[in-house]
N, C-alpha and C positions, 0 to 999 in steps of 0.2 A: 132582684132577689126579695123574696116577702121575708119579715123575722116574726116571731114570734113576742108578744111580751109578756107581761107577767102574767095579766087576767086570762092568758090560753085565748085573746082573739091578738086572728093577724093584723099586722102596720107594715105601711111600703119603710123600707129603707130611704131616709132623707138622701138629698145629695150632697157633695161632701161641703164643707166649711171652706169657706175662701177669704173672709176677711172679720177678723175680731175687733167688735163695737167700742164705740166710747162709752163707756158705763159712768163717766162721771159726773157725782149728783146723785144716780140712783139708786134706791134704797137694794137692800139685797134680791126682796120678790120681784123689782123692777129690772132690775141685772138680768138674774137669771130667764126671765122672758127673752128681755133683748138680745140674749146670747144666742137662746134656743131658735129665737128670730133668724139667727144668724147662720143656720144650720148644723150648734154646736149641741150635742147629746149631753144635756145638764140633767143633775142628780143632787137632792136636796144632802147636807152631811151636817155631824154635829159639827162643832166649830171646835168645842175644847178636843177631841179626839182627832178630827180630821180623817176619819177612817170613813172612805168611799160608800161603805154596807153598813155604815151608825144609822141611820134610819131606814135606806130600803131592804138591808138584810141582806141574803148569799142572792150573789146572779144579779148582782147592782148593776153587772156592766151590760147586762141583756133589757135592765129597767131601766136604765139612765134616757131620756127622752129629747128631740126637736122640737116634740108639740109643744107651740106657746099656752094651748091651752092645758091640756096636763101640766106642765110647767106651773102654769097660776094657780092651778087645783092646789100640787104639791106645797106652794113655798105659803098660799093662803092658808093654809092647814097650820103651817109649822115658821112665823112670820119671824122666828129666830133664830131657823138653820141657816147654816153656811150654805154656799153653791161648791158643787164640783165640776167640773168638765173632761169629763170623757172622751178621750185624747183620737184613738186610733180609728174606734167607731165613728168618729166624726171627721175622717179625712186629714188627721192633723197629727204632729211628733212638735215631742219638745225636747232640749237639753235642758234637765233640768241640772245648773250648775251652783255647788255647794262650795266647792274650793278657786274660783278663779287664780291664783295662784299657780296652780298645777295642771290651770287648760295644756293638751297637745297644742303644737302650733299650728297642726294643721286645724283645727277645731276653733278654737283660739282667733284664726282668721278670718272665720264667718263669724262668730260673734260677735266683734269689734265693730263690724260695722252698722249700718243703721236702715240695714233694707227686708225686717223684718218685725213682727212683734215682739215686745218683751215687759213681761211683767217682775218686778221688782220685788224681791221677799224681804232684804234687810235694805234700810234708809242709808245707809253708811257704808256697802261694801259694794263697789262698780262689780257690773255682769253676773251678780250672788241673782238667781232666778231662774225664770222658765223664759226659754228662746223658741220662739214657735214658726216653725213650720210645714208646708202643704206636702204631701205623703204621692211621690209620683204618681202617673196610673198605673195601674195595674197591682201596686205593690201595697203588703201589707207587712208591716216592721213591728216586731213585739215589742220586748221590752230588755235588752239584752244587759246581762249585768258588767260588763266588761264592751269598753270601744273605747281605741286609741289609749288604752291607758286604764291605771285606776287613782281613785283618789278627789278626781273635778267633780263629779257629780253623776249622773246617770240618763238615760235614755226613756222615754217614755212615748211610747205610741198605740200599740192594740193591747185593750183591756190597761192601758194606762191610765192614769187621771193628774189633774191639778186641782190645788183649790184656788178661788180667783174671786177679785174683786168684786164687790166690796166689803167680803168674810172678814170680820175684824182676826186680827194675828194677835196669837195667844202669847206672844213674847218679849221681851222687851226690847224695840230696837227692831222688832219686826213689822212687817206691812206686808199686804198685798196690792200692787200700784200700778197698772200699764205706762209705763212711760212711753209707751210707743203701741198705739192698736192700728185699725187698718187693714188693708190687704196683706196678705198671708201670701209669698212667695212659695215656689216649689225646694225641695228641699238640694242642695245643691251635688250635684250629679258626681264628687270625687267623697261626698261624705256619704252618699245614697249606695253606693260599689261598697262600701265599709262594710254595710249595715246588712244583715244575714236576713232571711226572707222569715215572716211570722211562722212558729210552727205550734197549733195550741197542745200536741203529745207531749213535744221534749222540752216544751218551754211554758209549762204553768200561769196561768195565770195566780195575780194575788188572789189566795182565798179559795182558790179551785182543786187545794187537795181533798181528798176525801178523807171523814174520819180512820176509814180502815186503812187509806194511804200510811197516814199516821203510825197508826197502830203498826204498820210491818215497816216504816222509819223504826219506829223505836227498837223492834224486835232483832231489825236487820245491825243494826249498829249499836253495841256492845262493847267494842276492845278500847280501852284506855293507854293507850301508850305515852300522852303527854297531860296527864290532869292537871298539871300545875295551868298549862293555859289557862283551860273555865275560869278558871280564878282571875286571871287576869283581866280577862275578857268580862266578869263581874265587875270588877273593880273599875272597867273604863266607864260602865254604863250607871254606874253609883255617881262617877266622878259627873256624869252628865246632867243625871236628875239634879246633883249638888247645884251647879249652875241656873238651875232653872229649866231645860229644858222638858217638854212634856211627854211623861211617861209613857204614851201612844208611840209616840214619835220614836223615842229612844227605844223601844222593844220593836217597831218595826224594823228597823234597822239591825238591831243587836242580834236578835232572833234568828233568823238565816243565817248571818254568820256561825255562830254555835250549831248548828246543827249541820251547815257546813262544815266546818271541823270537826263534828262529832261521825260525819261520813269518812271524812280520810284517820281515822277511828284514833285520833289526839282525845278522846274522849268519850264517852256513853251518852245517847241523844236524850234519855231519860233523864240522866243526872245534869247535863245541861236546862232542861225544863225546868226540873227541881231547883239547880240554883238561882233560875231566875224569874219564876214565879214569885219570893217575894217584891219583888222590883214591878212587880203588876199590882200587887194586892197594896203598897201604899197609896196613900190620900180615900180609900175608901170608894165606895161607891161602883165598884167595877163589878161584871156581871160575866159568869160563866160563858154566856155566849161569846164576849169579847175576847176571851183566853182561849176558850176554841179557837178561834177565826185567826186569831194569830199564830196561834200553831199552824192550821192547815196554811198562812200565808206562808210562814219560816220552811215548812217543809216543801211545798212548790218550785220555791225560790232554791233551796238544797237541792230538790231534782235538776233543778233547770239549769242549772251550773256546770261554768265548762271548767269542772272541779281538778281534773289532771295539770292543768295551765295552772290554775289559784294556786293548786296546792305546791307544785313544785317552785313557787314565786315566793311565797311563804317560807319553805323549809329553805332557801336559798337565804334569808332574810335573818334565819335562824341558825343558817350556818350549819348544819348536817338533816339529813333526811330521817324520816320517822323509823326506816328498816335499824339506822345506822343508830339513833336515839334508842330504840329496844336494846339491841346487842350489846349497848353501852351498861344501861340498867342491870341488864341478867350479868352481864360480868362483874358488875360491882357487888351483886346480891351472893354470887358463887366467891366472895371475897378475894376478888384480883378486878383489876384495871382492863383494858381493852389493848393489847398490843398496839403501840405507835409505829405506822407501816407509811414509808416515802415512795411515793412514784419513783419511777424509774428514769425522769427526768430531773427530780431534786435530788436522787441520789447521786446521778452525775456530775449537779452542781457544787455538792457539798466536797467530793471528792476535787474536783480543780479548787475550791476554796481552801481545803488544807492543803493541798500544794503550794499553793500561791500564798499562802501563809507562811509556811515552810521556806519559799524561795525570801522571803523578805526578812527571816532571823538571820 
């Protein structure tokens, strides 16, 4: 297959990535050559953002390159970006895992072992990284927001990316560190059956919505039924910046949530922007393009969602459904309560319970 790259002339598609280098020692533009040596599709990124398109812009994942010589071009140009590597386009998936804790077991049991790569993001927390590996033939795996669970971390392969050694980590108590490079294993065949096949319609990439997507998010989702969330949901991602974490970081994440809940209509997509737009504009320095690009990421990531599943996982979590949270409100606002109604199985019970009460005066 020929692709296309930015400058509008054709390049062969490289072959796919089979074993990640030992980088260490070398400087960042030294890396990322060796990577792209490697047949990994590297893309120069800011470091303090971490955001895939901070320097090549929308369509990063169609730019991100093998050539060792573009490669040098890139990172000689900019001797103080970060490297990113571009996961699916180069034959490769990662778990990327945020909560070891809450691995599945079955998930949980390929990581533990040591017949893979793994690069390390915090000094202090076993399996906190990216687990890497080789993407069967034939098969092409997005980036699905949900597998085996939620909670551990997420999946990462077409139009995915990492940042990777030797990007200084903007955190404290963070690194980027392979503790294990080398040959790249196939990805194993009871986690591969898991994994839904790539679809770039229903499954977005980051950054690939379009402004007028946008625009008919916001128009399409309207009803407020639970606004007290947003606030919530404010208040966790304040609680994060508090800690230190980077504002990039923290709105990438935060962002599709809210407008996923502003789709199962807990809320207005608009008034979610609004409240968290100022949580972008602190530290300064931030640029219109980057609040675009996050929006179009947030809203992708809302289409791409297998939103029926989330939501009813949620409202279970909450203990009544959003039909049943309305009826609740309009009854209180009509000044009366909501009738308290028992199945037809608690009614039975309650009736042998005053019996049997009865029978023991």
């Amino acid at each position: 297959m020929t692709l296309i790259n930015f400058n509008g002339r054709p390049r062969p598609e490289s072959p796919p990535c089979t074993r990640i280098p030992d980088v260490s020692g070398l400087t960042v533009p030294e890396a990322a050559v060796e990577y792209a040596r490697h047949g990994i599709r590297v893309l120069p990124i800011d470091p303090a953002t971490k955001h895939p398109g901070s320097i090549l812009g929308a369509g990063w994942q169609d730019q991100a390159s093998a050539d060792p010589g573009r490669v040098m071009h890139w990172f000689g140009l900019r001797p103080l970006a970060g490297v990113g590597l571009v996961l699916g386009q180069s034959g490769l998936l990662v778990f990327d895992v945020d909560d070891a804790d809450v691995l599945p077991l079955k998930l949980r049991r390929h990581l533990t072992r040591d017949d893979h790569p793994y690069q390390a993001t915090r000094s202090n927390i076993p399996l906190r990284g990216h687990h890497v590996y080789r993407l069967p033939e034939g098969r092409k795996i997005g980036c699905p927001t949900r597998f085996l669970g939620a909670g551990w971390g997420e999946v990462k392969s077409m139009s995915g990316f990492i940042v990777a050694q030797p990007t200084p980590h903007t955190r404290p108590g963070g690194m980027y560190l392979w503790m294990r490079s080398g040959d790249v294993p196939e990805l194993p065949a009871e986690l591969a059956e898991r994994l839904p096949e790539y679809n770039p319609v229903s499954q977005l990439s980051a950054g690939s919505a379009g402004v007028d997507e946008v625009r008919r998010f916001l128009d399409l989702h309207t009803v407020a039924d639970r606004p007290g969330m947003l606030g919530a949901l404010v208040r966790r991602a304040e609680d994060a910046l508090g800690e230190g974490e980077p504002r990039h970081e923290v709105l990438v994440r935060v962002l599709p949530q809210a407008l996923r809940e502003a789709s199962w209509g807990w809320y207005s997509a608009a008034s979610a922007l609004s409240a968290l737009e100022p949580l972008f504009h602190r530290g300064g320095g931030n640029t219109a393009r980057e609040w675009v690009g996050l929006q179009r990421h947030a809203v992708a990531a809302a289409l791409a969602d297998d939103g029926d599943e989330r939501r009813r996982e949620a409202e279970e979590r909450l203990g009544v459904s959003a039909h049943e949270w309305r009826a609740q409100r309009e009854a209180k606002q009509r000044g009366r309560s909501r009738p308290f109604r028992l199945t037809r199985d608690q009614a039975a019970a309650l009736v042998v319970q005053r019996y049997s009460d009865r029978g023991d005066r």
